[in-house]
C-alpha positions as CSV (number, residue, x, y, z in Angstrom):
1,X,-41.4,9.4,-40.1
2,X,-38.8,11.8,-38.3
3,X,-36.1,10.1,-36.4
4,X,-34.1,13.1,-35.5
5,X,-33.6,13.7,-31.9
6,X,-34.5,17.2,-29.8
7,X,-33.0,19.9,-29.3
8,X,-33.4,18.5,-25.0
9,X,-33.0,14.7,-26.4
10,X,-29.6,15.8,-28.0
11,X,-28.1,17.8,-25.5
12,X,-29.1,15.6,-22.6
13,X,-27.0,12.8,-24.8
14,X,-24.3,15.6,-24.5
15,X,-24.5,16.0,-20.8
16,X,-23.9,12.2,-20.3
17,X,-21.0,12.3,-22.7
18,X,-19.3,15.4,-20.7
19,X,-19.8,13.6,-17.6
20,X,-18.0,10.2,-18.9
21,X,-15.2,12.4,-19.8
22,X,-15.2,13.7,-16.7
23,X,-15.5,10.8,-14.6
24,X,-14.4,7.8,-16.0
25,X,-10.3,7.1,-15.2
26,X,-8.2,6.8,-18.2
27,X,-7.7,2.6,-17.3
28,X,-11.3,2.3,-17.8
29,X,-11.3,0.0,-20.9
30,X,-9.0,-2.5,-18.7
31,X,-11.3,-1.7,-14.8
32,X,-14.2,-2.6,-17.1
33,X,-13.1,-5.4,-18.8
34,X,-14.7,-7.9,-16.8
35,X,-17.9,-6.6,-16.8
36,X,-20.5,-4.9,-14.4
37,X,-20.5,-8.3,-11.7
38,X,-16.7,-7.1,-11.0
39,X,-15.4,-6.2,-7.8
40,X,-13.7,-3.3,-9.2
41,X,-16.8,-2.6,-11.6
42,X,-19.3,-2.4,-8.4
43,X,-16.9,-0.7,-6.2
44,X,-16.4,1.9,-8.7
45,X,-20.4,2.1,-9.9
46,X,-20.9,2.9,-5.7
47,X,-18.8,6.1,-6.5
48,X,-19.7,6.8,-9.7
49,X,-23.4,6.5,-9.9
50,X,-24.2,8.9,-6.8
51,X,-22.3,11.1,-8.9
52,X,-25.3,10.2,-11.9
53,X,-27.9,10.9,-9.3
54,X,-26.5,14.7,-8.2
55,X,-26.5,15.2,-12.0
56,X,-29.9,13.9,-12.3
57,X,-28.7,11.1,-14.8
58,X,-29.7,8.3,-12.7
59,X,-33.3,7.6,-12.3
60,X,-35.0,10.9,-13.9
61,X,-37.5,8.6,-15.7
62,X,-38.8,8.0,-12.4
63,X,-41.9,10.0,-10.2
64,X,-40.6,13.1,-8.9
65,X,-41.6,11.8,-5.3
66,X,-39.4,8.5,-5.5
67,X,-36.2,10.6,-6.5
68,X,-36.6,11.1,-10.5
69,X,-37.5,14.3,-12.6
70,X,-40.5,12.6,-14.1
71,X,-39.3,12.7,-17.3
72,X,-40.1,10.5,-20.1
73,X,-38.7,7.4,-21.1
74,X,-36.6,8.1,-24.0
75,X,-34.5,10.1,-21.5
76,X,-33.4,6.7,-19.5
77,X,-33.0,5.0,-22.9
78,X,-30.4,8.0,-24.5
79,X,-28.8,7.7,-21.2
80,X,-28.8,3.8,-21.4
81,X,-27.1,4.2,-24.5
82,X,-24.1,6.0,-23.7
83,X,-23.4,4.0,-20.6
84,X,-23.6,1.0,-21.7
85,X,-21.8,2.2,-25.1
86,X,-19.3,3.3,-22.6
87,X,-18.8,-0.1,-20.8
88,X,-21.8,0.7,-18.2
89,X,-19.6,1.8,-15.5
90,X,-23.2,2.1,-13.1
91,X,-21.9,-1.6,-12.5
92,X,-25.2,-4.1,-11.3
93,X,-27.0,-0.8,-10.5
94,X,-28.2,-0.9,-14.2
95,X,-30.7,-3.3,-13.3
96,X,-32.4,-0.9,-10.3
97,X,-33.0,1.4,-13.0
98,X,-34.0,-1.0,-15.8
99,X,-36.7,-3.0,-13.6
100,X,-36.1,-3.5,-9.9
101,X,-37.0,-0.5,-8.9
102,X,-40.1,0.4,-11.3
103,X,-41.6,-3.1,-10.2
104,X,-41.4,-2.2,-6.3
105,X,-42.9,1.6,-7.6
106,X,-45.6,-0.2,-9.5
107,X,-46.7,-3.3,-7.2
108,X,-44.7,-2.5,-3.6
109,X,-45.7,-1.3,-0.3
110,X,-45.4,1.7,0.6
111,X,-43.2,0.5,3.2
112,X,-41.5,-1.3,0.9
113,X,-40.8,1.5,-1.7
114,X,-39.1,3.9,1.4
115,X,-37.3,1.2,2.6
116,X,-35.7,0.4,-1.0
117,X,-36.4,3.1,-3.5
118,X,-34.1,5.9,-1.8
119,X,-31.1,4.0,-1.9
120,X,-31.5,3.1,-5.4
121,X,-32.2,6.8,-6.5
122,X,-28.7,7.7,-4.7
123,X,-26.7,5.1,-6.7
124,X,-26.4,3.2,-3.2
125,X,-27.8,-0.2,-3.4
126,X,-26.9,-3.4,-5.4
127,X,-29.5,-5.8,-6.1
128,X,-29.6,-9.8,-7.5
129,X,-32.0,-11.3,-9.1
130,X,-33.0,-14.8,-7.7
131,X,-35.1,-16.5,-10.8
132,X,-33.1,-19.6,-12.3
133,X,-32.7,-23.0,-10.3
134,X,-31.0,-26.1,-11.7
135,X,-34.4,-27.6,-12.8
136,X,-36.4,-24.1,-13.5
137,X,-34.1,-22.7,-15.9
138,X,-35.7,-20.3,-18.6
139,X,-39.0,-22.2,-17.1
140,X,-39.9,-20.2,-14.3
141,X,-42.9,-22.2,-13.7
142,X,-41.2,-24.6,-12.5
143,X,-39.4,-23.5,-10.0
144,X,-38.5,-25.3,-6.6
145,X,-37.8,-22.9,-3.9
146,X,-40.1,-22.8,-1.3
147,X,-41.3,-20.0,1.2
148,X,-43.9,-21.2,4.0
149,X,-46.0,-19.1,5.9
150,X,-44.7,-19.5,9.4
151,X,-46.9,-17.0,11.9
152,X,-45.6,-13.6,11.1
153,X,-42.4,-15.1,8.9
154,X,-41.7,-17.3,5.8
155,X,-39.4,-19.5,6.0
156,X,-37.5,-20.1,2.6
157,X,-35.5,-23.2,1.6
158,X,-34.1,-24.0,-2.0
159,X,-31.7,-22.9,-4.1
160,X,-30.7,-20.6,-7.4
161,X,-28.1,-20.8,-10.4
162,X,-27.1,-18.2,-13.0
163,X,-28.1,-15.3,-10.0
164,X,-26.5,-12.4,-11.8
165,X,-24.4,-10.0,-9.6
166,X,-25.5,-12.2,-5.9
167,X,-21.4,-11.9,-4.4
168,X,-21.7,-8.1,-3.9
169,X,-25.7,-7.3,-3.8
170,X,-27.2,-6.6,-0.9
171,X,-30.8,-7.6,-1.8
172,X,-32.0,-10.0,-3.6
173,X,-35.3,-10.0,-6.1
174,X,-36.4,-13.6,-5.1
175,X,-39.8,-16.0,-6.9
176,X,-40.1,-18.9,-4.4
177,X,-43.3,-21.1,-4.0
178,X,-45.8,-20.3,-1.4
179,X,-48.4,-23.0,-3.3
180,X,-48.9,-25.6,-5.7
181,X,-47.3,-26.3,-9.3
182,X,-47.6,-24.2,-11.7
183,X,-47.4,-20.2,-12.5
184,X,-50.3,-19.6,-9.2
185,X,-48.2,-20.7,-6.6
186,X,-45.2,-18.3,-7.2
187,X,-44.1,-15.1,-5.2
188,X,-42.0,-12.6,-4.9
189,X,-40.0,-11.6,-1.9
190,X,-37.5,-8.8,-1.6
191,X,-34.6,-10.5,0.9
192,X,-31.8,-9.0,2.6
193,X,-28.1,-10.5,1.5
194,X,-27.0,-10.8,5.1
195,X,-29.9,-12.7,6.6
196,X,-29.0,-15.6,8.5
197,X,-29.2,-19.6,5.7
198,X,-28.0,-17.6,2.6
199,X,-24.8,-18.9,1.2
200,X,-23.4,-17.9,-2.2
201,X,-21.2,-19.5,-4.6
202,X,-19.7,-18.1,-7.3
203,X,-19.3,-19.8,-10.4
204,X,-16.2,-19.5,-13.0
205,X,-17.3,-18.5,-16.5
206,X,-16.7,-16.9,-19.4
207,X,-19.0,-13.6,-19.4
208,X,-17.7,-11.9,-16.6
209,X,-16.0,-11.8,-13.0
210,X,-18.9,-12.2,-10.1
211,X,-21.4,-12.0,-13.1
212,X,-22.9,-15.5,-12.0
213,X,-23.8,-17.9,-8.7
214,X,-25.1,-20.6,-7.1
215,X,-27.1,-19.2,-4.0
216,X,-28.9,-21.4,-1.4
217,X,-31.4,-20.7,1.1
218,X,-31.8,-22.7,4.1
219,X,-34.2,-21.8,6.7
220,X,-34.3,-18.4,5.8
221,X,-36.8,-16.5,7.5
222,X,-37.9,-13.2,6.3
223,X,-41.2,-11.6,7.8
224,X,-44.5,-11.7,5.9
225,X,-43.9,-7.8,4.6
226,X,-41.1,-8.6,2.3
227,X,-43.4,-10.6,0.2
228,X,-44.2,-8.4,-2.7
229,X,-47.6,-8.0,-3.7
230,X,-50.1,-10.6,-2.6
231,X,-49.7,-14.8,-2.8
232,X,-50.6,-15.9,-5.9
233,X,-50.2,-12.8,-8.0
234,X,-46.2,-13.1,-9.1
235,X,-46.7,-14.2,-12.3
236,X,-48.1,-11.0,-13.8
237,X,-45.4,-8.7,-12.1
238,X,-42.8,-11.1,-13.4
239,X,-44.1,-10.7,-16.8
240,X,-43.9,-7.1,-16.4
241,X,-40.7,-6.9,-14.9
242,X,-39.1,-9.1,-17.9
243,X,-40.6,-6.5,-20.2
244,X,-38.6,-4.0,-18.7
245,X,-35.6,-5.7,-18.2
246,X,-35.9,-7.6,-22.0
247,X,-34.8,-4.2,-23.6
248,X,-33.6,-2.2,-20.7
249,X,-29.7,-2.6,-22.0
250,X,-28.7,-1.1,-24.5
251,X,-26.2,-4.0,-25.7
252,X,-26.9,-2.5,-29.7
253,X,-25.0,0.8,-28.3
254,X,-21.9,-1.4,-27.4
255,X,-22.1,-3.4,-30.4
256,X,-21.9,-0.6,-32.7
257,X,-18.6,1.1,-30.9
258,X,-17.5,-2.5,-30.7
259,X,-18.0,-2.2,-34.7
260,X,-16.8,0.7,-35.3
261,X,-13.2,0.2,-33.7
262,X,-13.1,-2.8,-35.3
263,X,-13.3,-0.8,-38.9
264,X,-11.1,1.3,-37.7
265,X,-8.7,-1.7,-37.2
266,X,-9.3,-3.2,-40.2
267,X,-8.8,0.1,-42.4
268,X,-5.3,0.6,-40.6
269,X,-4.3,-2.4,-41.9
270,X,-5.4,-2.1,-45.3
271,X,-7.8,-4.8,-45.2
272,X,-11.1,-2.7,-45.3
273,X,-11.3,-2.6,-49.3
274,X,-12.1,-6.5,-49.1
275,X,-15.5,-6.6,-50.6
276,X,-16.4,-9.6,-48.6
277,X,-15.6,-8.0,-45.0
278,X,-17.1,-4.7,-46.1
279,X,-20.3,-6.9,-47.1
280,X,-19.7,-8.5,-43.5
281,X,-20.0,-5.1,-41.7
282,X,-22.6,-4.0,-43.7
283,X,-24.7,-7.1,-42.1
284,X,-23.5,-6.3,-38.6
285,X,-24.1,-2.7,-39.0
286,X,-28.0,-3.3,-40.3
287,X,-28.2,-6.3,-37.7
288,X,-27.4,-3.3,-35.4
289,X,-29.3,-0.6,-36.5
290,X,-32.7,-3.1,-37.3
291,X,-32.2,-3.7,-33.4
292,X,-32.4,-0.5,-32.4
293,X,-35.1,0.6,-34.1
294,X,-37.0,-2.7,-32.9
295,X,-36.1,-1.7,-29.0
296,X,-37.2,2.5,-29.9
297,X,-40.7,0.5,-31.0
298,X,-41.2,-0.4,-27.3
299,X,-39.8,2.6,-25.6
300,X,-42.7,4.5,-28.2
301,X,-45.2,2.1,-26.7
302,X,-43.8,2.5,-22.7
303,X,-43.8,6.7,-23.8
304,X,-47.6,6.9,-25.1
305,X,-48.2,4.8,-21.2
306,X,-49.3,1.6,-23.2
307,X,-49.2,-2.2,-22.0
308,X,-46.3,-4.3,-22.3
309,X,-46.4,-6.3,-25.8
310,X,-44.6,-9.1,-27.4
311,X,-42.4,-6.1,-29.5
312,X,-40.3,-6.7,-26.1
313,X,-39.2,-10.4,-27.5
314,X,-39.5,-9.5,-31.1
315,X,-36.7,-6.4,-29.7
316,X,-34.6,-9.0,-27.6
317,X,-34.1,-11.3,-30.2
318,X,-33.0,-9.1,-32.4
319,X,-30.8,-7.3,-29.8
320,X,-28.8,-11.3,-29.4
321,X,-28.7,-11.4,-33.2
322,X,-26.7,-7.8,-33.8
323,X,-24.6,-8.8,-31.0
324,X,-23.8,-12.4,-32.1
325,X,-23.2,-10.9,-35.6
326,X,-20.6,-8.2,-34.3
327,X,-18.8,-11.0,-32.0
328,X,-18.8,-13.3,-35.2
329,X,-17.4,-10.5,-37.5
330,X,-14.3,-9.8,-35.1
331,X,-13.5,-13.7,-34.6
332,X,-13.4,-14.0,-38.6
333,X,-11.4,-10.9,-39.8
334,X,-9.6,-10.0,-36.5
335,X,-9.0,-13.6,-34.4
336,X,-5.9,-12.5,-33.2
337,X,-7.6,-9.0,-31.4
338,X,-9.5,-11.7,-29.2
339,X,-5.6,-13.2,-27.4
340,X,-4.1,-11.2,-24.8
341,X,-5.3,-7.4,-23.4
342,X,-4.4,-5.8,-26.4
343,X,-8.1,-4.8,-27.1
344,X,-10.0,-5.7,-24.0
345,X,-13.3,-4.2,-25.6
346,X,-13.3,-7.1,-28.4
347,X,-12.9,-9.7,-25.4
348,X,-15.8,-7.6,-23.0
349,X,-17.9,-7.6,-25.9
350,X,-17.2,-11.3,-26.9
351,X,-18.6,-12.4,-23.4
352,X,-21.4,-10.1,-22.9
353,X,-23.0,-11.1,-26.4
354,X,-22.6,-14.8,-24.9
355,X,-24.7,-13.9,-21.9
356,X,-27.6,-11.7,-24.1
357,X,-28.9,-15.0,-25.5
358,X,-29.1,-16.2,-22.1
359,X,-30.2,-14.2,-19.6
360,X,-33.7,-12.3,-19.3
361,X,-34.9,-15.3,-21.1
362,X,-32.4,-17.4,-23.1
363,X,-32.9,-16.7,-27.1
364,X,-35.2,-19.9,-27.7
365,X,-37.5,-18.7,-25.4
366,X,-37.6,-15.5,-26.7
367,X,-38.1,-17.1,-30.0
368,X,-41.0,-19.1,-28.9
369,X,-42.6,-16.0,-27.1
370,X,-42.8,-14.4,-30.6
371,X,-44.3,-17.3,-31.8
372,X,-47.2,-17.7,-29.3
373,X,-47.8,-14.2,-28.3
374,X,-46.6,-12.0,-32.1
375,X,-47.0,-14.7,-34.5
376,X,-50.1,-15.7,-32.9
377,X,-48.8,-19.7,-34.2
378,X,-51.0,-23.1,-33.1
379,X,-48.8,-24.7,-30.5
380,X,-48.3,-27.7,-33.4
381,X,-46.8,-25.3,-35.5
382,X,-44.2,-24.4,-33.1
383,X,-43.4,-27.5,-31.8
């Protein structure tokens, strides 16, 4: 099997790299220390990523007529790679490209893909993503919040937790219940930031500055076009979406320059010939590498235009374990790296491996997933 890149693969990679160089201020590592929720990380992406688009960087994995070059999916991974390698300085926008915006190409309007697509192809529009409540974590079945058909409106009332990037976005990818229990009664509505019964919190935490929030809806009414789809058929968008968005980072590509200057550290200091840490980077490294691999088996699968498959979960949990394994690596052989700004990447990298086990589907669920839908396991056996 060849897994040598193109002559176009390779010198696309190339173009990204110039334009990092080109673009990104030399206080970067510090302005993207506290990760792509930031104020300073969003106002920047605002500058920066209409900057992608004019290079055709941005979206060119999307249709020609909603703003991309049609090209294929590899391209948006390569670039993916050396974004997020670099400390993803597109900011929230990340997730318009991952998922947002394919799912309002794939199930929207047509009214609803000019009103929204456009500003996403220009590197204009920040988006949330309202999934998690306090009793519906990972169990999106189970969610609360309601929308009710009121004439020409719904009128939404509930709340979210854990809503990624909700400060600073201006819309918000909402699942509220239009029916009864269960996965039938769930849709998806695309809502405006500033409409009247939003409130936001944020939420202190450890993986990032305006990465997380509380956000309540009361008596929010939004008219019946920004439903999504039709009542009653969220369930298989969402599962679609999640396949996108499951492998859409590129968190192995951070790991391994994460790695890297953490060898480097180590060798500088003499403390490289250690046959136990070199044995520990050897793990990290192949914990790396086997998660990379496992997320190229579903972009091969997206590339020949096949259905999404549980390789997404088997390539998410594998993506948690390289990063847990690089975060563990630095805490035993460089603890001291993770106090003060000395190496901010060690600390970025420290909180973003503690959000990949929990967001997009927190790592047990992930884990169970493969069990049911790759391991084909009885329910008994996984219990």
């Amino acid at each position: 099997m060849d897994f040598s890149w193109t002559e176009e693969q390779t010198a696309l990679r190339e173009r990204v790299r110039d334009l990092l160089a080109r673009e990104l201020p030399p206080d970067w590592a510090r302005l993207s220390r506290h990760g792509p929720g930031s104020p300073e990380q969003t106002a920047f992406s605002l500058n920066f990523c209409p900057k992608l688009a004019e290079a055709g960087l941005l979206v060119p994995h999307w249709p020609v007529e909603h703003g991309g070059r049609g090209a294929p999916p590899w391209h948006h991974f390569i670039i993916g790679e050396e974004l997020w390698a670099a400390g993803e300085p597109r900011g929230a926008q990340y997730m318009n490209v991952n998922f947002i915006g394919q799912t309002i190409m794939r199930f929207g309007s047509v009214p609803q893909q000019r009103r929204y697509l456009p500003p996403m192809a220009a590197g204009q529009a920040i988006w949330c993503q309202g999934f998690s409540e306090p009793s519906a974590g990972s169990d999106l079945a189970a969610l609360r919040t309601r929308a009710e058909r009121r004439g020409q409106d719904y009128v939404i009332n509930g709340s979210k937790i854990w809503t990624s990037y909700a400060g600073l976005a201006q819309t918000c990818f909402l699942l509220a219940r239009t029916g009864g229990a269960g996965r039938q009664g769930i849709c998806i509505f695309l809502v405006p930031m500033d409409t009247p019964g939003i409130t936001v919190r944020g939420i202190p935490s450890l993986i990032g500055e305006g990465d997380i929030h509380e956000v309540f809806f009361d008596d929010v009414v939004v008219p019946a076009d920004a439903l999504l789809s039709e009542e009653g058929q969220a369930w298989p968008i969402i599962g679609w979406a999640l396949s996108h968005e499951r492998v859409g980072i590129a968190r192995y590509a951070f790991s391994r320059r994460v790695l890297d200057g953490m060898v480097r550290q180590l060798q500088s200091q003499g403390r490289f010939d250690d046959p136990l840490i070199r044995a520990r980077a050897g793990q990290a490294l192949a914990a790396i590498e086997a998660a990379r691999l496992l997320v190229y088996r579903v972009i091969h699968q997206r590339a020949r235009g096949l259905p999404p498959t549980a390789d997404a979960n088997v390539a998410r949990t594998a993506v948690i374990a390289a990063d847990h394994q690089v975060s563990d690596f630095g805490m035993q052989f460089l603890p001291d790296s993770y106090c003060g700004d000395a190496f901010p990447l060690h600390l970025s990298h420290h909180e973003r491996a503690i959000a990949a086990g929990i967001a997009a589907g927190a790592a047990e669920v992930q884990l169970n997933l493969v069990a049911q839908d790759f391991l084909k396991l009885p329910r008994e056996a996984r219990a």
